[in-house]
Each structure stands twice: as structure tokens, then as C-alpha cells.
C-alpha positions in Angstrom: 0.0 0.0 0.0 1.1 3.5 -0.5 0.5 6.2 1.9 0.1 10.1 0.8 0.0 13.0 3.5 -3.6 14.7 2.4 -3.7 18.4 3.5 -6.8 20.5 3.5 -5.0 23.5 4.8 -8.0 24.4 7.4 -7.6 27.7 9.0 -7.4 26.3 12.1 -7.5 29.7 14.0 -11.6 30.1 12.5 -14.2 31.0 15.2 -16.2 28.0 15.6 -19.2 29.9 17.2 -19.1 32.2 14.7 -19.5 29.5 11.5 -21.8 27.8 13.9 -24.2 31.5 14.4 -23.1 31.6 10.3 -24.5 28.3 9.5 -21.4 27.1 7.5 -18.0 27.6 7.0 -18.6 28.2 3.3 -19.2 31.0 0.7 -21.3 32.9 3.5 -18.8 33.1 6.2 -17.1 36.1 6.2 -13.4 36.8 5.1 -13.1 39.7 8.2 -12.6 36.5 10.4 -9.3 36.1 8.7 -6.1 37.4 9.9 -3.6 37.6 7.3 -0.8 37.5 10.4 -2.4 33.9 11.3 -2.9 32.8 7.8 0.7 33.6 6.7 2.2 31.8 9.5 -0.3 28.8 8.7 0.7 28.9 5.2 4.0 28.1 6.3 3.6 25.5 9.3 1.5 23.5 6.6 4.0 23.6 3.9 6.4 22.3 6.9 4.3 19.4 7.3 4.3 18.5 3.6 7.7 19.0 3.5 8.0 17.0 6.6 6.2 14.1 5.4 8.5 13.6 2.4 11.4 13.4 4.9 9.3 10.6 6.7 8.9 8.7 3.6 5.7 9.2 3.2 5.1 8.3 -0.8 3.2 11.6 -1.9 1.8 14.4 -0.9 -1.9 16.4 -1.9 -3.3 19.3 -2.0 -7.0 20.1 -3.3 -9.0 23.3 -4.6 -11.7 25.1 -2.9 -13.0 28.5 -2.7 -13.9 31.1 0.3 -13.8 28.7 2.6 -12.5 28.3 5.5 -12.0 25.0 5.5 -8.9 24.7 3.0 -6.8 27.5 2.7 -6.2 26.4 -1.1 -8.1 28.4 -4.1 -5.4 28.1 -6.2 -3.7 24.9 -4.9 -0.9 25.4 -8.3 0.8 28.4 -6.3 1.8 25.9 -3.3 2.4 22.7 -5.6 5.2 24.9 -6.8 6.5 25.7 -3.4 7.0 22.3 -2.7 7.8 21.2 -5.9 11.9 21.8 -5.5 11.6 21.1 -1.1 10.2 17.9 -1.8 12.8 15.6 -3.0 11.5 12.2 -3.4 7.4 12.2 -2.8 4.7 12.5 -5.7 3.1 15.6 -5.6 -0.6 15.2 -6.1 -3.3 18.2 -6.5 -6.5 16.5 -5.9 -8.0 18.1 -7.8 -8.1 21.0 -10.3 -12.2 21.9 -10.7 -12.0 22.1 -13.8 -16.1 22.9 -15.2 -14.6 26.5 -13.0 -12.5 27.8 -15.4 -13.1 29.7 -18.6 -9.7 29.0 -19.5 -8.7 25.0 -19.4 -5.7 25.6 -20.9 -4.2 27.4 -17.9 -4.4 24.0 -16.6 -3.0 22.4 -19.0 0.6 24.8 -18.8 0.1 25.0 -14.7 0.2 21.2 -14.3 2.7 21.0 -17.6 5.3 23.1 -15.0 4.6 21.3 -12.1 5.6 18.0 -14.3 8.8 19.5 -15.1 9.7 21.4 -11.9 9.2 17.5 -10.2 10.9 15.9 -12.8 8.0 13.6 -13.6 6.6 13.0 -10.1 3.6 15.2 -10.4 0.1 13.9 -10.4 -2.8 15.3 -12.3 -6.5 15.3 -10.3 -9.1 16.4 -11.9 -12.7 17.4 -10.1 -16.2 18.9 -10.5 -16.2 20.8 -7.5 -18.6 20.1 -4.7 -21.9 22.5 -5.0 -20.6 25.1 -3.0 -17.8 26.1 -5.1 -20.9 26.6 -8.4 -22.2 29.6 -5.4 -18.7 30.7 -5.1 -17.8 31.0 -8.4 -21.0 32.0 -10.6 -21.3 28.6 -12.8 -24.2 27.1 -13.6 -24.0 23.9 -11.8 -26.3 22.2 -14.3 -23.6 22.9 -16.9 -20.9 21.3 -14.4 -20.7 17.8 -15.7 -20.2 19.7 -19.3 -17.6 21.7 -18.7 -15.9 19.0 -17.2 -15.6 16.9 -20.1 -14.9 19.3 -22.4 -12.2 20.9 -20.4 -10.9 17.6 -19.6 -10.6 16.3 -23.5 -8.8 19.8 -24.2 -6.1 19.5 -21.8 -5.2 16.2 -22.5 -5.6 17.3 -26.1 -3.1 20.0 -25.4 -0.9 17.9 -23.2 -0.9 15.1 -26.2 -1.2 16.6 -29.7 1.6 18.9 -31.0 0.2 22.4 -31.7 -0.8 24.8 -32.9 -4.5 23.7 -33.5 -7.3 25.3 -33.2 -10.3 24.0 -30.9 -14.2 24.8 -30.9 -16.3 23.8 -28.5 -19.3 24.4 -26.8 -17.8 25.9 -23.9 -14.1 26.7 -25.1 -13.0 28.2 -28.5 -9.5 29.1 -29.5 -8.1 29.3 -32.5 -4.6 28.4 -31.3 -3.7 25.5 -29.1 -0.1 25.7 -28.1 0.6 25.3 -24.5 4.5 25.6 -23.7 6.1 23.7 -22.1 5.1 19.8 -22.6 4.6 18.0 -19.8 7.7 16.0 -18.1 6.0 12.6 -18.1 5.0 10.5 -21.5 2.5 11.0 -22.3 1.1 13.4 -19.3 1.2 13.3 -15.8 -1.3 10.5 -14.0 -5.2 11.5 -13.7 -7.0 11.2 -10.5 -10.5 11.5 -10.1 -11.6 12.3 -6.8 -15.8 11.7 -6.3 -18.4 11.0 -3.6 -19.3 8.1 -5.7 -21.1 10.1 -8.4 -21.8 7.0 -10.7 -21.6 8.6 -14.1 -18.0 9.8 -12.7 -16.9 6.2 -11.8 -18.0 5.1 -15.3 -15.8 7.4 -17.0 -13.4 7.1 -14.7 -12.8 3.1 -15.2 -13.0 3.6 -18.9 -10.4 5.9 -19.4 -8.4 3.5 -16.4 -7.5 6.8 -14.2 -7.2 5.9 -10.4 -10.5 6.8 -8.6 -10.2 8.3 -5.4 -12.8 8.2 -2.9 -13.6 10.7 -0.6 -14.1 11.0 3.4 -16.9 8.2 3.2 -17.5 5.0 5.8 -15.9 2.0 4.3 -18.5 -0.1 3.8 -19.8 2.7 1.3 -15.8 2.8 -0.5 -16.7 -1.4 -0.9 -19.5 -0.4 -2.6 -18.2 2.6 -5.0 -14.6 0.4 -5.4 -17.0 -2.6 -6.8 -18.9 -0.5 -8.8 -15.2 0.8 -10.6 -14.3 -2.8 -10.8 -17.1 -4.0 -12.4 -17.2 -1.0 -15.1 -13.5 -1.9 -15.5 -15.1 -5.3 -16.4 -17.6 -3.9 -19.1 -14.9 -1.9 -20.6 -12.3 -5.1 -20.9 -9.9 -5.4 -18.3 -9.8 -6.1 -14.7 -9.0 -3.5 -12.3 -6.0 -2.7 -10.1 -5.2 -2.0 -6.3 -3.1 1.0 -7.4 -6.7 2.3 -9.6 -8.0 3.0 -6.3 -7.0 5.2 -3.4 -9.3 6.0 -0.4 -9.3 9.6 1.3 -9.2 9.1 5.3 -7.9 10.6 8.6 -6.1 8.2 11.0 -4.5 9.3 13.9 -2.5 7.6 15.9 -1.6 7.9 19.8 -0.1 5.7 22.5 -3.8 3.8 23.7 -6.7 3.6 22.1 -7.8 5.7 24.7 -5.9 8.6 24.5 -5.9 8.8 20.5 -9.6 9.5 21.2 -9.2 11.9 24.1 -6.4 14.0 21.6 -8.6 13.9 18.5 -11.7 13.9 19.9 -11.7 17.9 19.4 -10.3 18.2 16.0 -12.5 15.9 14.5 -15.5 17.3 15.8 -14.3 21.1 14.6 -14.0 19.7 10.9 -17.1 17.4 10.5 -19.9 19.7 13.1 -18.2 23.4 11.9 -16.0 23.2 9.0 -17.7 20.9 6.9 -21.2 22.5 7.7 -23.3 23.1 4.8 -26.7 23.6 4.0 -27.8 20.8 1.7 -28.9 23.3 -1.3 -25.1 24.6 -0.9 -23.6 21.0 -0.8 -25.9 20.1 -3.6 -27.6 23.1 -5.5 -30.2 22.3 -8.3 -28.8 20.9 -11.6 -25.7 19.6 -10.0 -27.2 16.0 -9.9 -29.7 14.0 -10.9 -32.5 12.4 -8.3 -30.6 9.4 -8.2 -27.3 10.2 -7.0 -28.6 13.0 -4.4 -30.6 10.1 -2.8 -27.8 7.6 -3.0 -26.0 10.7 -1.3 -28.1 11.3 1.3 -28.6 7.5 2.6 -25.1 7.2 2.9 -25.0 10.2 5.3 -22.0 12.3 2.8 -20.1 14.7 3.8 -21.9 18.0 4.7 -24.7 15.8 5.9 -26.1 15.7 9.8 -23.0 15.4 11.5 -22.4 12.4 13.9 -20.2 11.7 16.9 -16.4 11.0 16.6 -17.3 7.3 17.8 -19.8 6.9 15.0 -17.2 7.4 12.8 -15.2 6.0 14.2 -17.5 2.8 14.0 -18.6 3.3 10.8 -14.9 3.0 9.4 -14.9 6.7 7.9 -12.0 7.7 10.2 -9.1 5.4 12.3 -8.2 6.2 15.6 -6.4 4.3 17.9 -3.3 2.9 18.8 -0.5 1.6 16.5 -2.0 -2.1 17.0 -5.5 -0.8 16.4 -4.9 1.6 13.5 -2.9 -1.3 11.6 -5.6 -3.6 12.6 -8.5 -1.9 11.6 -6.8 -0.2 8.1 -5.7 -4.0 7.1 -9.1 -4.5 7.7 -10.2 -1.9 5.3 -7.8 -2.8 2.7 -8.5 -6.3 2.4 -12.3 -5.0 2.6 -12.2 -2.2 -0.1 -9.2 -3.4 -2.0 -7.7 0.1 -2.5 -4.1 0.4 -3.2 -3.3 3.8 -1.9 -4.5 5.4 1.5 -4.9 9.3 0.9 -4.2 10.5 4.9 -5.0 13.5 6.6 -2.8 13.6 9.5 -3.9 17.1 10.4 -7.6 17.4 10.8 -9.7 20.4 12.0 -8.0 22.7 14.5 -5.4 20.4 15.3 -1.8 22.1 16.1 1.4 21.2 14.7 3.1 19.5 17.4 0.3 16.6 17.1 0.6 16.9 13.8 4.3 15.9 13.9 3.7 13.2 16.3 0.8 12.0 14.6 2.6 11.7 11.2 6.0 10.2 13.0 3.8 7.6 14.4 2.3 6.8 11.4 5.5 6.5 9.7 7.3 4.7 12.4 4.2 2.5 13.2 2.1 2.2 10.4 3.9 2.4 7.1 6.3 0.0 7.7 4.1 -3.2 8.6 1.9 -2.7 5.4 5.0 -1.9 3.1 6.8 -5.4 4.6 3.3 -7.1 4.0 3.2 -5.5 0.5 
């Protein structure tokens, strides 16, 4: 199994009462609750982590996109891929992911992520997302259009990325009449595509076919079984059988001497990201036209992100976080993995307001504890 350091770069410093009075964390929360004194600093510890993670040996690191929020620091996650890209020496760099149906220019995307190849040297990793429903508020998209502009940016980048230009393009959303992104990218033929989801099926579909590695996010395992089958069997339809490495699972494990005190140390964190700095109102997690009946059911029933929160043992329980002990934590993610099949564990070590010594400790446990056991069983 390989293990990536996830960061969601939450201002940590946000007042809780104040997104709790607000009634989310997103779009509506006011930017006068951040200090750029705070922020700056935070920008910084963060970038230590990542940094820090690498020298663990740790086998990647990701970022992600989101917008006027304060639960990821990260609108434009390109400006602090590049300040890692030279401090981290031997880790993938992953940005999970670009929302692409955001952009009126895809090909911005195409040279951004066409640096970042080269400035790794080839250890860059492409994501590529809709955006949940908030960002559609945020940024003045039609969310009905989403799914669209996603495969149309998509097809022009790796267009771009693939077929020597100039060329012109027309499209329904994009038009240009020269396509000539410099540079290439580093990798043959471009960097690996991720697709992070919820477990929209349409993006599953799409994702086997084109055989990019489908990520699934913060969910309880027994729904990543059932959106990790649902890949393997479109794999199936398509012609090939899947593999581990096609499938990576977005968690947050912390780790602490009993299981006892890893409860007692996380217990706060966790309940500051999934009761304040998740918080959305459902028509903001899932506005009109975003997705069909279908899906927003299948959604709901499996309690996603955004939804009622529950308590830190309920997640516990229901196997959408690990904390514990280093016996438990190996334990329960073996567990997990031989339940799910997933080849790649997507881990935030720093969760909600947590500070940076647990951080540390939390991420030297992991690595000291953790990593080792599955990469000897691997």
C-alpha cells in the first residue's frame, strides 16, 4: 500500500461559534474573520508538514482546490504545488484536484500542471474534479452545466498535453483558434489522472474507462466497498480487470499511544472539521442541476459529507476515520484494505483545528508504526 500525506490546509485559527451563528464555513462566512498575520504563519507550518512528510517517507503528498472557505486554505492549490515542488525531494506531488467545469480557461491548466511536471521531474500527479456544490455559489457557474464543462475541459487539456500544436479547438464551452501550450509536460504521455468523487456514478463510469485511479472521498468504508466494486465492475464492461493502485481512499487516521488517548487527543479536531468546517446547508452542498435524483438520494442514505453530523465514535464505528493505537490503527486499516481493496491510503494527518506538534507526532507515528508493517506485507 502507499501512503500520501492529504492536507486540507483548514484555518485552524476560524471561530467555531461564529461558523456555527453563520451556519457554514462556506461562501457565506465572512473573510473579516481572517487574519492575514495567522494565515501567513499557517501557510508556512503546513508547507512544513508536507515537506516533513517527504522526509518521513511518506510516498506523496496532496493538495486540493476550494473556494472562500475556511476549510482549506487552497483556491489556487498550483501556487503551493510549486513551493513544494523543489523542497520535496523524493514524494509524488498530487493536486486532488483542479475543478475544472470553473474555469473559462482550461488551458491554464494544461501549462500550470505541464510546469509542475517539469519542476518535479516527472513526479507530479494530475486530479481532476467537478467541485462540490458550493464552489458553483462561489464562483457563478451554472451547476447544471458542471458535468459539461468538465468533459470538455478535460478532453482539451489532455488534447493539449498530447497533440503537438498549434491547432485550433471549438467547442461548446471553449474556443480558441490556437492551441499551443508551452512547455510539454515532463511525463510520456502526461502526468497520471486522479479523479476524486463522492461516488457520483456517471464519474466512476468514465473514470474506469479511461483507467484513471478513482479516489474516494471522506466516506464509511462499507460505502468505499461499494463505489470500489462499482469501478471494478465498469473496468469489467470496458475489458480489463482493475487494479489496487486504480484506487486510493481519502481518510484521517490518527495515531496515539492507547486507544484511549488517541480519542481523548482527536476527539476535538474531528469534531471542529465534520460539526463546523464541513457545515453546509444541503442546497449549498448540492444546488439544483448539479445531480440527478438518483445520486442525491444515494447521497443522502449514505450520510455524505456536509450531511447531519455524527459523533467522533460513529465514525469511528462506521470506518470513515481510524483512531487508535498503533496495533488498532494497523488492525482496523488492514481491515479496510483487504475489505475495499484500495491500493493507496490518501491520509489526513492534520484534521480540523489540530496544532502542529500533534501533527508531527501523529505523522511520526504513522510513519514509524504504520507504514512499515503494510510496506513489509506489501
Amino acid at each position: 500500500m502507499k501512503f500520501f500525506n492529504f492536507h486540507l490546509m483548514p484555518y485552524r485559527h476560524a471561530d467555531l461559534e461564529a461558523i456555527q451563528k453563520n451556519g457554514s464555513a462556506w461562501v457565506t462566512f465572512s473573510n473579516r474573520h481572517y487574519d492575514p498575520q495567522l494565515g501567513a504563519e499557517l501557510y508556512h507550518e503546513y508547507l512544513d508538514q508536507m515537506e516533513y512528510a517527504d522526509q518521513l517517507g511518506f510516498d506523496g503528498v496532496c493538495l486540493n482546490e476550494h473556494h472562500q472557505t475556511a476549510y482549506g486554505l487552497m483556491p489556487i492549490p498550483g501556487v503551493l504545488a510549486g513551493a513544494l515542488a523543489r523542497s520535496v525531494k523524493r514524494a509524488r506531488i498530487a493536486v486532488l484536484g483542479r475543478a475544472l467545469p470553473l474555469l473559462n480557461n482550461p488551458l491554464m491548466v494544461a501549462e500550470e500542471f505541464a510546469m509542475l511536471d517539469n519542476l518535479t521531474r516527472g513526479r507530479f500527479i494530475a486530479g481532476f474534479v467537478r467541485g462540490i456544490g458550493a464552489e458553483y455559489h462561489a464562483m457563478g457557474i451554472n451547476p447544471a452545466e458542471s458535468q459539461a464543462r468538465f468533459a470538455e475541459a478535460h478532453d482539451l487539456i489532455v488534447r493539449a498535453w498530447t497533440q503537438p500544436g498549434p491547432f485550433s479547438y471549438t467547442g461548446k464551452h471553449y474556443q480558441f483558434n490556437y492551441v499551443n501550450p508551452w512547455p510539454r509536460p515532463y511525463q510520456d504521455p502526461h502526468p497520471p489522472i486522479w479523479v476524486p468523487s463522492q461516488g457520483s456514478s456517471s464519474t466512476i463510469r468514465w473514470a474506469a474507462g479511461l483507467r484513471y485511479t478513482y479516489c474516494q472521498t471522506l466516506s464509511p468504508i462499507a460505502t468505499v466497498k461499494k463505489f470500489f466494486d462499482m469501478y471494478r465492475e465498469e473496468a469489467r464492461k470496458a475489458g480489463y480487470e482493475a487494479g489496487r493502485d486504480q484506487l486510493a481512499w481519502s481518510n484521517c487516521i490518527y495515531v496515539a499511544e492507547t486507544d484511549e488517548r488517541a480519542m481523548a487527543e482527536a476527539k476535538p479536531h474531528m469534531e471542529a472539521l465534520m460539526t463546523r468546517l464541513l457545515k453546509m446547508p444541503m442546497e449549498m452542498l448540492l444546488p439544483p442541476g448539479y445531480t440527478n435524483i438518483e445520486a442525491m438520494k444515494r447521497i443522502k442514505s449514505t450520510r455524505a459529507v456536509g450531511a447531519k453530523p455524527q459523533s467522533v465514535e460513529d465514525l469511528v464505528k462506521s470506518g470513515l476515520v481510524i483512531i487508535g493505537s498503533p496495533a488498532t490503527v494497523r488492525e482496523k486499516l488492514a481491515e479496510y484494505e483487504d475489505l475495499a481493496g484500495f491500493g493507496t491510503t490518501l491520509t489526513k494527518t492534520q484534521f480540523g483545528t489540530m496544532p502542529d506538534g500533534m501533527v508531527r507526532a501523529n505523522m511520526q507515528a504513522i510513519a514509524q508504526e504504520i507504514i512499515p508493517h503494510f510496506k513489509d506485507a506489501a
